[in-house]
C-alpha positions in Angstrom: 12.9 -13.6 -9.2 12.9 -15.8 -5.6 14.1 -14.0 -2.9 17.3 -15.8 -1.7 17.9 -14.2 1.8 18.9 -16.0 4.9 16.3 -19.0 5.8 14.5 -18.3 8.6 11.5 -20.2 10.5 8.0 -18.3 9.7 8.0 -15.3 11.9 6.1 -13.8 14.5 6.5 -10.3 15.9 4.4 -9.3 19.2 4.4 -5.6 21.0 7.4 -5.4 23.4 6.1 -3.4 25.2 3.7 -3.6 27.9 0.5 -2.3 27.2 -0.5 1.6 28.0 -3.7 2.9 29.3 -4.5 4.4 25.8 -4.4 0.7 24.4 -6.2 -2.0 23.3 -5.0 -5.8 24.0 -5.5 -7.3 20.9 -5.4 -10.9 20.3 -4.2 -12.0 16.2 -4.3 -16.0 16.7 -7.1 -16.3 14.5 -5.3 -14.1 11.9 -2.2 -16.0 12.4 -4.6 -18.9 11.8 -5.7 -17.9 8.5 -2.1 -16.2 7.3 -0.8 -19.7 7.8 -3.4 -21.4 5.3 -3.6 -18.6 2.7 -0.7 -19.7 0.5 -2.4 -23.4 0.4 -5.9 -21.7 0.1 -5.2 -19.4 -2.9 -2.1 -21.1 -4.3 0.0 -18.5 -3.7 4.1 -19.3 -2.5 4.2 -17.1 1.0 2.7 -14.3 2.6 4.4 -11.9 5.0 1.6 -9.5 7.2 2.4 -6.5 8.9 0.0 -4.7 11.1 1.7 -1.3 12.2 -0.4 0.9 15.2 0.3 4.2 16.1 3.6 4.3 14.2 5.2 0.9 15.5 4.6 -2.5 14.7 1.9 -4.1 16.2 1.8 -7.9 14.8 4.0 -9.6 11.3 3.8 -12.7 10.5 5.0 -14.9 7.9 4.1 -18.1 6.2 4.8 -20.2 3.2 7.9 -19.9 1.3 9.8 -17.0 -0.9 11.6 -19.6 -2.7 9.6 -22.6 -3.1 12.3 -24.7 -5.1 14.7 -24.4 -2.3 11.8 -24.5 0.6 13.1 -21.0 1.4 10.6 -19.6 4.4 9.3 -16.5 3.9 11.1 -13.9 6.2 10.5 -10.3 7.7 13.6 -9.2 5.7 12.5 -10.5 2.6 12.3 -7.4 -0.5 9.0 -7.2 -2.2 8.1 -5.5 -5.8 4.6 -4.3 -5.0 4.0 -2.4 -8.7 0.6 -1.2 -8.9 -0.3 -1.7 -5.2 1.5 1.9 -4.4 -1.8 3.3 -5.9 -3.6 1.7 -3.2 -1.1 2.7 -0.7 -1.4 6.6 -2.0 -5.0 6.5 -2.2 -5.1 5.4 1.7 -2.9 8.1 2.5 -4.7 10.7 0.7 -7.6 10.1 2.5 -6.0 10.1 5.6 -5.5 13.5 4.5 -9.2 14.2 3.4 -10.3 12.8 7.0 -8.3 15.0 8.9 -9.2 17.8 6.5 -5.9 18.9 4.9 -7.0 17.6 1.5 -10.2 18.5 -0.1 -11.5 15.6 -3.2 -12.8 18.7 -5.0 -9.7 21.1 -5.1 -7.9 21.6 -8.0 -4.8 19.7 -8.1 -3.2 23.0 -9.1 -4.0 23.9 -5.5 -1.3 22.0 -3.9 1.0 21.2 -7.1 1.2 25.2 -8.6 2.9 23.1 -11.9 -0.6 21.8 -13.0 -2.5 25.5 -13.0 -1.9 26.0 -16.9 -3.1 22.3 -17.7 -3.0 21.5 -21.8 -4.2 18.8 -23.7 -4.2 16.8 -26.8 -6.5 17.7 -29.3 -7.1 15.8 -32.8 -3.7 14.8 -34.2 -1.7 17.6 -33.8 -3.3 20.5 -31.8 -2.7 21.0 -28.0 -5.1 24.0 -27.0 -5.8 24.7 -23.2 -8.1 22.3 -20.4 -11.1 23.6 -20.5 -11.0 23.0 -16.5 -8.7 22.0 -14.3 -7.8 18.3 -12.9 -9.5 17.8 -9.6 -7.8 15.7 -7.1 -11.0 13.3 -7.4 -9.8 12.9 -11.2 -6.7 11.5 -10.0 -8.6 9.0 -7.5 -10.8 7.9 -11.1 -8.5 7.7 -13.8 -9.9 11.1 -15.5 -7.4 13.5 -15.1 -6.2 12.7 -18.7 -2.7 11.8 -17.6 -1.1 8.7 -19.2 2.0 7.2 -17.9 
């Protein structure tokens, strides 16, 4: 379904702020650049970008349209269904995790979720008999921890 919100010019959002010591004066015309062709380039309606740094956001900006019948602009308040991209988004989190070194790829899953110690699975038609190990969080990152949806 089109998103119907309020029309709006394609937006830009820039830091506020001025910049701190600890920061980096970034420049995103040439990202702006591109962002403005990618709906022609890969056919797609709109595109909105949002770069956050440090907990705030650094740069958005939006281009093409959310409602191309009605040459509705895509805007920052537009509401997006993202389905299967929240495995993406998990997976970067988790190895936020990994890299700081509060989450280990070999664990056992069990480890941090206690409900997955006494794993079972499907055997034959009708038998469920015990795992004969238990799921790794590295199985969840590869599809092989046998869980279905």
């Amino acid at each position: 379904m089109a998103h119907r919100g309020r029309a709006s010019a394609p937006c830009i959002v820039l830091p506020s702020n001025p910049p701190r010591e600890d920061t980096i004066a970034v420049s995103f015309s040439n990202l702006e650049r591109l962002i403005d062709n990618i709906p022609q380039m890969c056919g797609g309606a709109g595109i909105d970008c949002v770069i956050y740094g440090k907990h705030k956001e650094m740069f958005r900006h939006c281009a093409g349209y959310s409602d191309i019948e009605n040459r509705a602009p895509v805007s920052s308040d537009a509401l997006y269904n993202i389905y299967s991209a929240t495995k993406i988004i998990t997976c970067v989190a988790a190895m936020q995790l990994v890299e700081s070194g509060q989450l280990v790829l070999t664990d056992p899953v069990h480890a941090y979720l206690p409900e997955f110690r006494e794993m079972r699975v499907k055997l034959g038609t009708f038998s469920i008999v015990p795992a004969k190990r238990p799921i790794k969080i590295v199985d969840l990152f590869t599809m092989f921890a046998g869980l279905s949806y």
